[in-house]
VMD Tcl script that builds the backbone (N, CA, C; Angstrom):
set m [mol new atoms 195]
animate dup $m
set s [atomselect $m all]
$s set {name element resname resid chain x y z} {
  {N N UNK 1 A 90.955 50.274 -101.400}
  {CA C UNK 1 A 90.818 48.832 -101.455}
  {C C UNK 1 A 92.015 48.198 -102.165}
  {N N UNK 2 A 92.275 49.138 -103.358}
  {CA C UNK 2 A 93.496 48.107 -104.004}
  {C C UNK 2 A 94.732 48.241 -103.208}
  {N N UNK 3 A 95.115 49.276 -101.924}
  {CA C UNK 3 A 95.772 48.932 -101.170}
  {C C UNK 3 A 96.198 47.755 -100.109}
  {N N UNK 4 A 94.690 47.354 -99.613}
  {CA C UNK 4 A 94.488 45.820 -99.448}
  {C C UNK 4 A 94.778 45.077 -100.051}
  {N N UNK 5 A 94.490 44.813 -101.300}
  {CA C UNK 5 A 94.664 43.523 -102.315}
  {C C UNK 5 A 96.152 43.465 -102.408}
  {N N UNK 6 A 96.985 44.647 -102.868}
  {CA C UNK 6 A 98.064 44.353 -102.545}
  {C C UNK 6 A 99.015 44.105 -101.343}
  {N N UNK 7 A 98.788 44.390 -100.538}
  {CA C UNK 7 A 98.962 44.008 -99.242}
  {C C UNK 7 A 98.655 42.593 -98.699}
  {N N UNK 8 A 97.868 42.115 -99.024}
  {CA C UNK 8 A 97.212 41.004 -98.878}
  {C C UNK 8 A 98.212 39.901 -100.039}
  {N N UNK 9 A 98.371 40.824 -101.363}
  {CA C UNK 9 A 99.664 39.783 -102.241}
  {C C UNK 9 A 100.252 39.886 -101.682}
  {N N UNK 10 A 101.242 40.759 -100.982}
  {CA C UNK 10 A 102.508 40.481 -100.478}
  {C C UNK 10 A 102.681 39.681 -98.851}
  {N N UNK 11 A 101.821 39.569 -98.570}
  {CA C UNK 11 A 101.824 39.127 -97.351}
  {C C UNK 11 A 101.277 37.624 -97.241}
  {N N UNK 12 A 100.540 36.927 -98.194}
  {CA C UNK 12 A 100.236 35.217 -98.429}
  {C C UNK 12 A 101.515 35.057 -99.414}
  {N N UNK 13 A 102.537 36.262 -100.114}
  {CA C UNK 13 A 103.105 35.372 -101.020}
  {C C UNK 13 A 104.426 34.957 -100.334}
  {N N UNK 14 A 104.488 35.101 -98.473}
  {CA C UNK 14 A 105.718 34.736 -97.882}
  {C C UNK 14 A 105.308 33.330 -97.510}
  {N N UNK 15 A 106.629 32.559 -97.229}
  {CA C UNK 15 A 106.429 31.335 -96.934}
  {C C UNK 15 A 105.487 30.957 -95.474}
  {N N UNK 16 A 105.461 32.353 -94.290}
  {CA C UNK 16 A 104.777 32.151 -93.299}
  {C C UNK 16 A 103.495 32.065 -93.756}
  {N N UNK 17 A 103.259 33.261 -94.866}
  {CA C UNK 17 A 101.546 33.847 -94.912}
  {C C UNK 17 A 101.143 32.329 -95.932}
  {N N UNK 18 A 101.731 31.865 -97.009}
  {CA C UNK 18 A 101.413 30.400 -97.575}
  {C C UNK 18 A 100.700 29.703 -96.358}
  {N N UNK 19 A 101.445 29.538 -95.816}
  {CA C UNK 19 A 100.988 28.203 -94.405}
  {C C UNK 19 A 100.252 28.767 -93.856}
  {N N UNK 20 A 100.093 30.114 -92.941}
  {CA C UNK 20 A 99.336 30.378 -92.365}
  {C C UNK 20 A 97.901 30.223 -93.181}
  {N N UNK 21 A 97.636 30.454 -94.692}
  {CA C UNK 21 A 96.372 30.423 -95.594}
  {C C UNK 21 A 95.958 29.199 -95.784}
  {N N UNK 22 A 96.717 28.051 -96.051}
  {CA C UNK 22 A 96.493 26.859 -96.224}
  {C C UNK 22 A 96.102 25.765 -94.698}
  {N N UNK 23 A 96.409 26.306 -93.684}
  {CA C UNK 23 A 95.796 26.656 -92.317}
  {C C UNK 23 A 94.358 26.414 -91.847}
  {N N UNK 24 A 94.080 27.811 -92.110}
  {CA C UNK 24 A 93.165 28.333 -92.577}
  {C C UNK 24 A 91.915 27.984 -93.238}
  {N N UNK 25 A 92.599 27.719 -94.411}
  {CA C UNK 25 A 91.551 26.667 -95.701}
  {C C UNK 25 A 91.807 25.110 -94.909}
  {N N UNK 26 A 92.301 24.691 -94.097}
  {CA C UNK 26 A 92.210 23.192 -93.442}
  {C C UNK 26 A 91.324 23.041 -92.661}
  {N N UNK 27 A 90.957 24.225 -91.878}
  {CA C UNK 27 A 90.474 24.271 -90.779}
  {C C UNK 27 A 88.361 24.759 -91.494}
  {N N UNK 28 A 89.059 25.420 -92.413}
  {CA C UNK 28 A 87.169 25.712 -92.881}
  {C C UNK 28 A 86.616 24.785 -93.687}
  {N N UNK 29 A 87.555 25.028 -95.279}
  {CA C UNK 29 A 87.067 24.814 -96.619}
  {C C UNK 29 A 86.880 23.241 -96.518}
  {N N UNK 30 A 87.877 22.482 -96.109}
  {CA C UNK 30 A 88.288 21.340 -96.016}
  {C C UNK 30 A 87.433 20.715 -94.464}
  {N N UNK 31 A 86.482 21.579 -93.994}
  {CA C UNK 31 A 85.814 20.445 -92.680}
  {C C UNK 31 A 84.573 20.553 -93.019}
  {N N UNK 32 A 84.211 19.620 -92.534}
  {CA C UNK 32 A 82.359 18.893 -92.648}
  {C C UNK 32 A 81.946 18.717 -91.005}
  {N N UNK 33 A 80.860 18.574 -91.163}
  {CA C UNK 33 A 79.712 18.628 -90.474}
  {C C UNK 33 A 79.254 17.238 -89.998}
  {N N UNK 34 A 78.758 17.141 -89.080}
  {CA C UNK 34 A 78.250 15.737 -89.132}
  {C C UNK 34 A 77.010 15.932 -89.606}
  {N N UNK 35 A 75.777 15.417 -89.754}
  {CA C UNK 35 A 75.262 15.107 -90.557}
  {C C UNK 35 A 73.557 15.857 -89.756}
  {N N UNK 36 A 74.155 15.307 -88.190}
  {CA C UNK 36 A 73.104 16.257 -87.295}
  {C C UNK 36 A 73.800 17.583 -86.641}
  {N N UNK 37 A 74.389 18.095 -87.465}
  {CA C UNK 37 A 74.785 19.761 -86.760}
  {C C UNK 37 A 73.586 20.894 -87.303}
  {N N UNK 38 A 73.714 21.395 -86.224}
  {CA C UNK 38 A 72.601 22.597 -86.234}
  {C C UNK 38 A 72.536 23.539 -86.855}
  {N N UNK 39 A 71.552 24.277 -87.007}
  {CA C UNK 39 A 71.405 25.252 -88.410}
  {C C UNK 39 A 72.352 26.476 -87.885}
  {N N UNK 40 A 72.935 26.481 -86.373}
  {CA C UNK 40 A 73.510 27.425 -85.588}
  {C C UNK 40 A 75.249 27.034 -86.030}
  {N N UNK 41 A 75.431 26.089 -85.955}
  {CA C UNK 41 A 76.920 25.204 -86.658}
  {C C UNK 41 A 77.262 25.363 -88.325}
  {N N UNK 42 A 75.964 25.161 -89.051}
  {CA C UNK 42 A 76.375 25.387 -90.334}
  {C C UNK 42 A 76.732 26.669 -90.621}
  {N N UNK 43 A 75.957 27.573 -90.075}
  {CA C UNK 43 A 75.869 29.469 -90.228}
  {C C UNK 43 A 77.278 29.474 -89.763}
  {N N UNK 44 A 77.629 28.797 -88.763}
  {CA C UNK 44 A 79.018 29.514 -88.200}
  {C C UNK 44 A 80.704 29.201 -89.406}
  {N N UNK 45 A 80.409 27.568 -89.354}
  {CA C UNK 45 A 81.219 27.434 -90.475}
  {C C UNK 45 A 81.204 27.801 -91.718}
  {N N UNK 46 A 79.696 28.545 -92.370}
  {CA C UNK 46 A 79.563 28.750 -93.754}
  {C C UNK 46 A 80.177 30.771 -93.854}
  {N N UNK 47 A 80.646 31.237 -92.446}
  {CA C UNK 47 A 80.671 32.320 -92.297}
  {C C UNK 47 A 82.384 32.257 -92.340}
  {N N UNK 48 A 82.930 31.600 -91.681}
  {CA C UNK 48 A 84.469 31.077 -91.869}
  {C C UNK 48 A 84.644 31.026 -93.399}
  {N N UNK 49 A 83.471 29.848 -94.016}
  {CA C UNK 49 A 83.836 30.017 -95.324}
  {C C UNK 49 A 84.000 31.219 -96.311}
  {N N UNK 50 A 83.161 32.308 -95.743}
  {CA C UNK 50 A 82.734 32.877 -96.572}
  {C C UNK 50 A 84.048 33.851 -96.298}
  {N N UNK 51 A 84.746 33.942 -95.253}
  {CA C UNK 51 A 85.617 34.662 -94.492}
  {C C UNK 51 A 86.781 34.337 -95.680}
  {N N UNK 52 A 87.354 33.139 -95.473}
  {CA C UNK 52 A 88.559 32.993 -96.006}
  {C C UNK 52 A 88.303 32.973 -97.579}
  {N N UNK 53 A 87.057 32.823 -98.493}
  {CA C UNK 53 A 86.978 33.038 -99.896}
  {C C UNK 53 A 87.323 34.713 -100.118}
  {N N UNK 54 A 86.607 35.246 -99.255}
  {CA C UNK 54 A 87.236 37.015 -99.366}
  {C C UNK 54 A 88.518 37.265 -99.354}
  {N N UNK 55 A 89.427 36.631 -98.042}
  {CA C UNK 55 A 91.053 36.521 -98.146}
  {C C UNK 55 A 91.233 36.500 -100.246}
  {N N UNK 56 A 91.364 35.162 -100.175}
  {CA C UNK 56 A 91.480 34.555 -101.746}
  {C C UNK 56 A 90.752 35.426 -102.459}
  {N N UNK 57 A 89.705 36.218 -102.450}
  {CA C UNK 57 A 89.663 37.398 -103.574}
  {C C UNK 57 A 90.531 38.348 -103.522}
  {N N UNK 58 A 90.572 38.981 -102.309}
  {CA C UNK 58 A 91.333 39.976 -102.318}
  {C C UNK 58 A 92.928 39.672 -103.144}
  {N N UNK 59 A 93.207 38.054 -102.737}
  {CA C UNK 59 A 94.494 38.120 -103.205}
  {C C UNK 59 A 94.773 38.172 -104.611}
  {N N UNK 60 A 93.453 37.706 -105.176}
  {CA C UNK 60 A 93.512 37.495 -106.691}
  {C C UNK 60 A 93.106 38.976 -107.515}
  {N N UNK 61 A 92.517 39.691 -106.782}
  {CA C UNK 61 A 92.400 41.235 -107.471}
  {C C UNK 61 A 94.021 41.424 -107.115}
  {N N UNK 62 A 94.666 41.371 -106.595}
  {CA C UNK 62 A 95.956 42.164 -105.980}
  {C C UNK 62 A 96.505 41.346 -107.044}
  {N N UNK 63 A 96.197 40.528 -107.435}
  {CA C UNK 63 A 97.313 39.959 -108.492}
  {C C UNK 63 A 97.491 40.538 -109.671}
  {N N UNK 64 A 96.038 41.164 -110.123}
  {CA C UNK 64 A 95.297 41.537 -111.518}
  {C C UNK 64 A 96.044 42.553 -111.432}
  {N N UNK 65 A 96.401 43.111 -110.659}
  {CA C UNK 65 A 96.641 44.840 -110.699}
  {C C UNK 65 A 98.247 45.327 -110.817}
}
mol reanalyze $m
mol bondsrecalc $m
mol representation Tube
mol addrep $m
């Protein structure tokens, strides 16, 4: 695993992998719902979310280490 984490540092800390993450976080962290989306819509975006918070752990153990 800590082969990942570091891998994962070196690869968000290039100027492509920056943008490509911040991307990413535009497209999940940063979108809403309308107000009548389905319990099938929230699951999907709360799974994105949950997707790209793992990215961002991994990167932050890779940092620790």
């Amino acid at each position: 695993m800590k082969e990942v984490q570091h891998a994962m540092v070196r690869l968000m800390n290039t100027p492509d992998g920056k943008k490509v993450l911040e991307h990413l976080k535009s497209r999940t962290l940063n979108r809403t719902l309308a107000p009548d989306a389905t319990t099938q819509e929230l699951w999907y975006l709360e799974g994105q979310r949950a997707l790209i918070a793992y990215l961002d752990n991994l990167i932050e153990q890779g940092k620790k280490e």
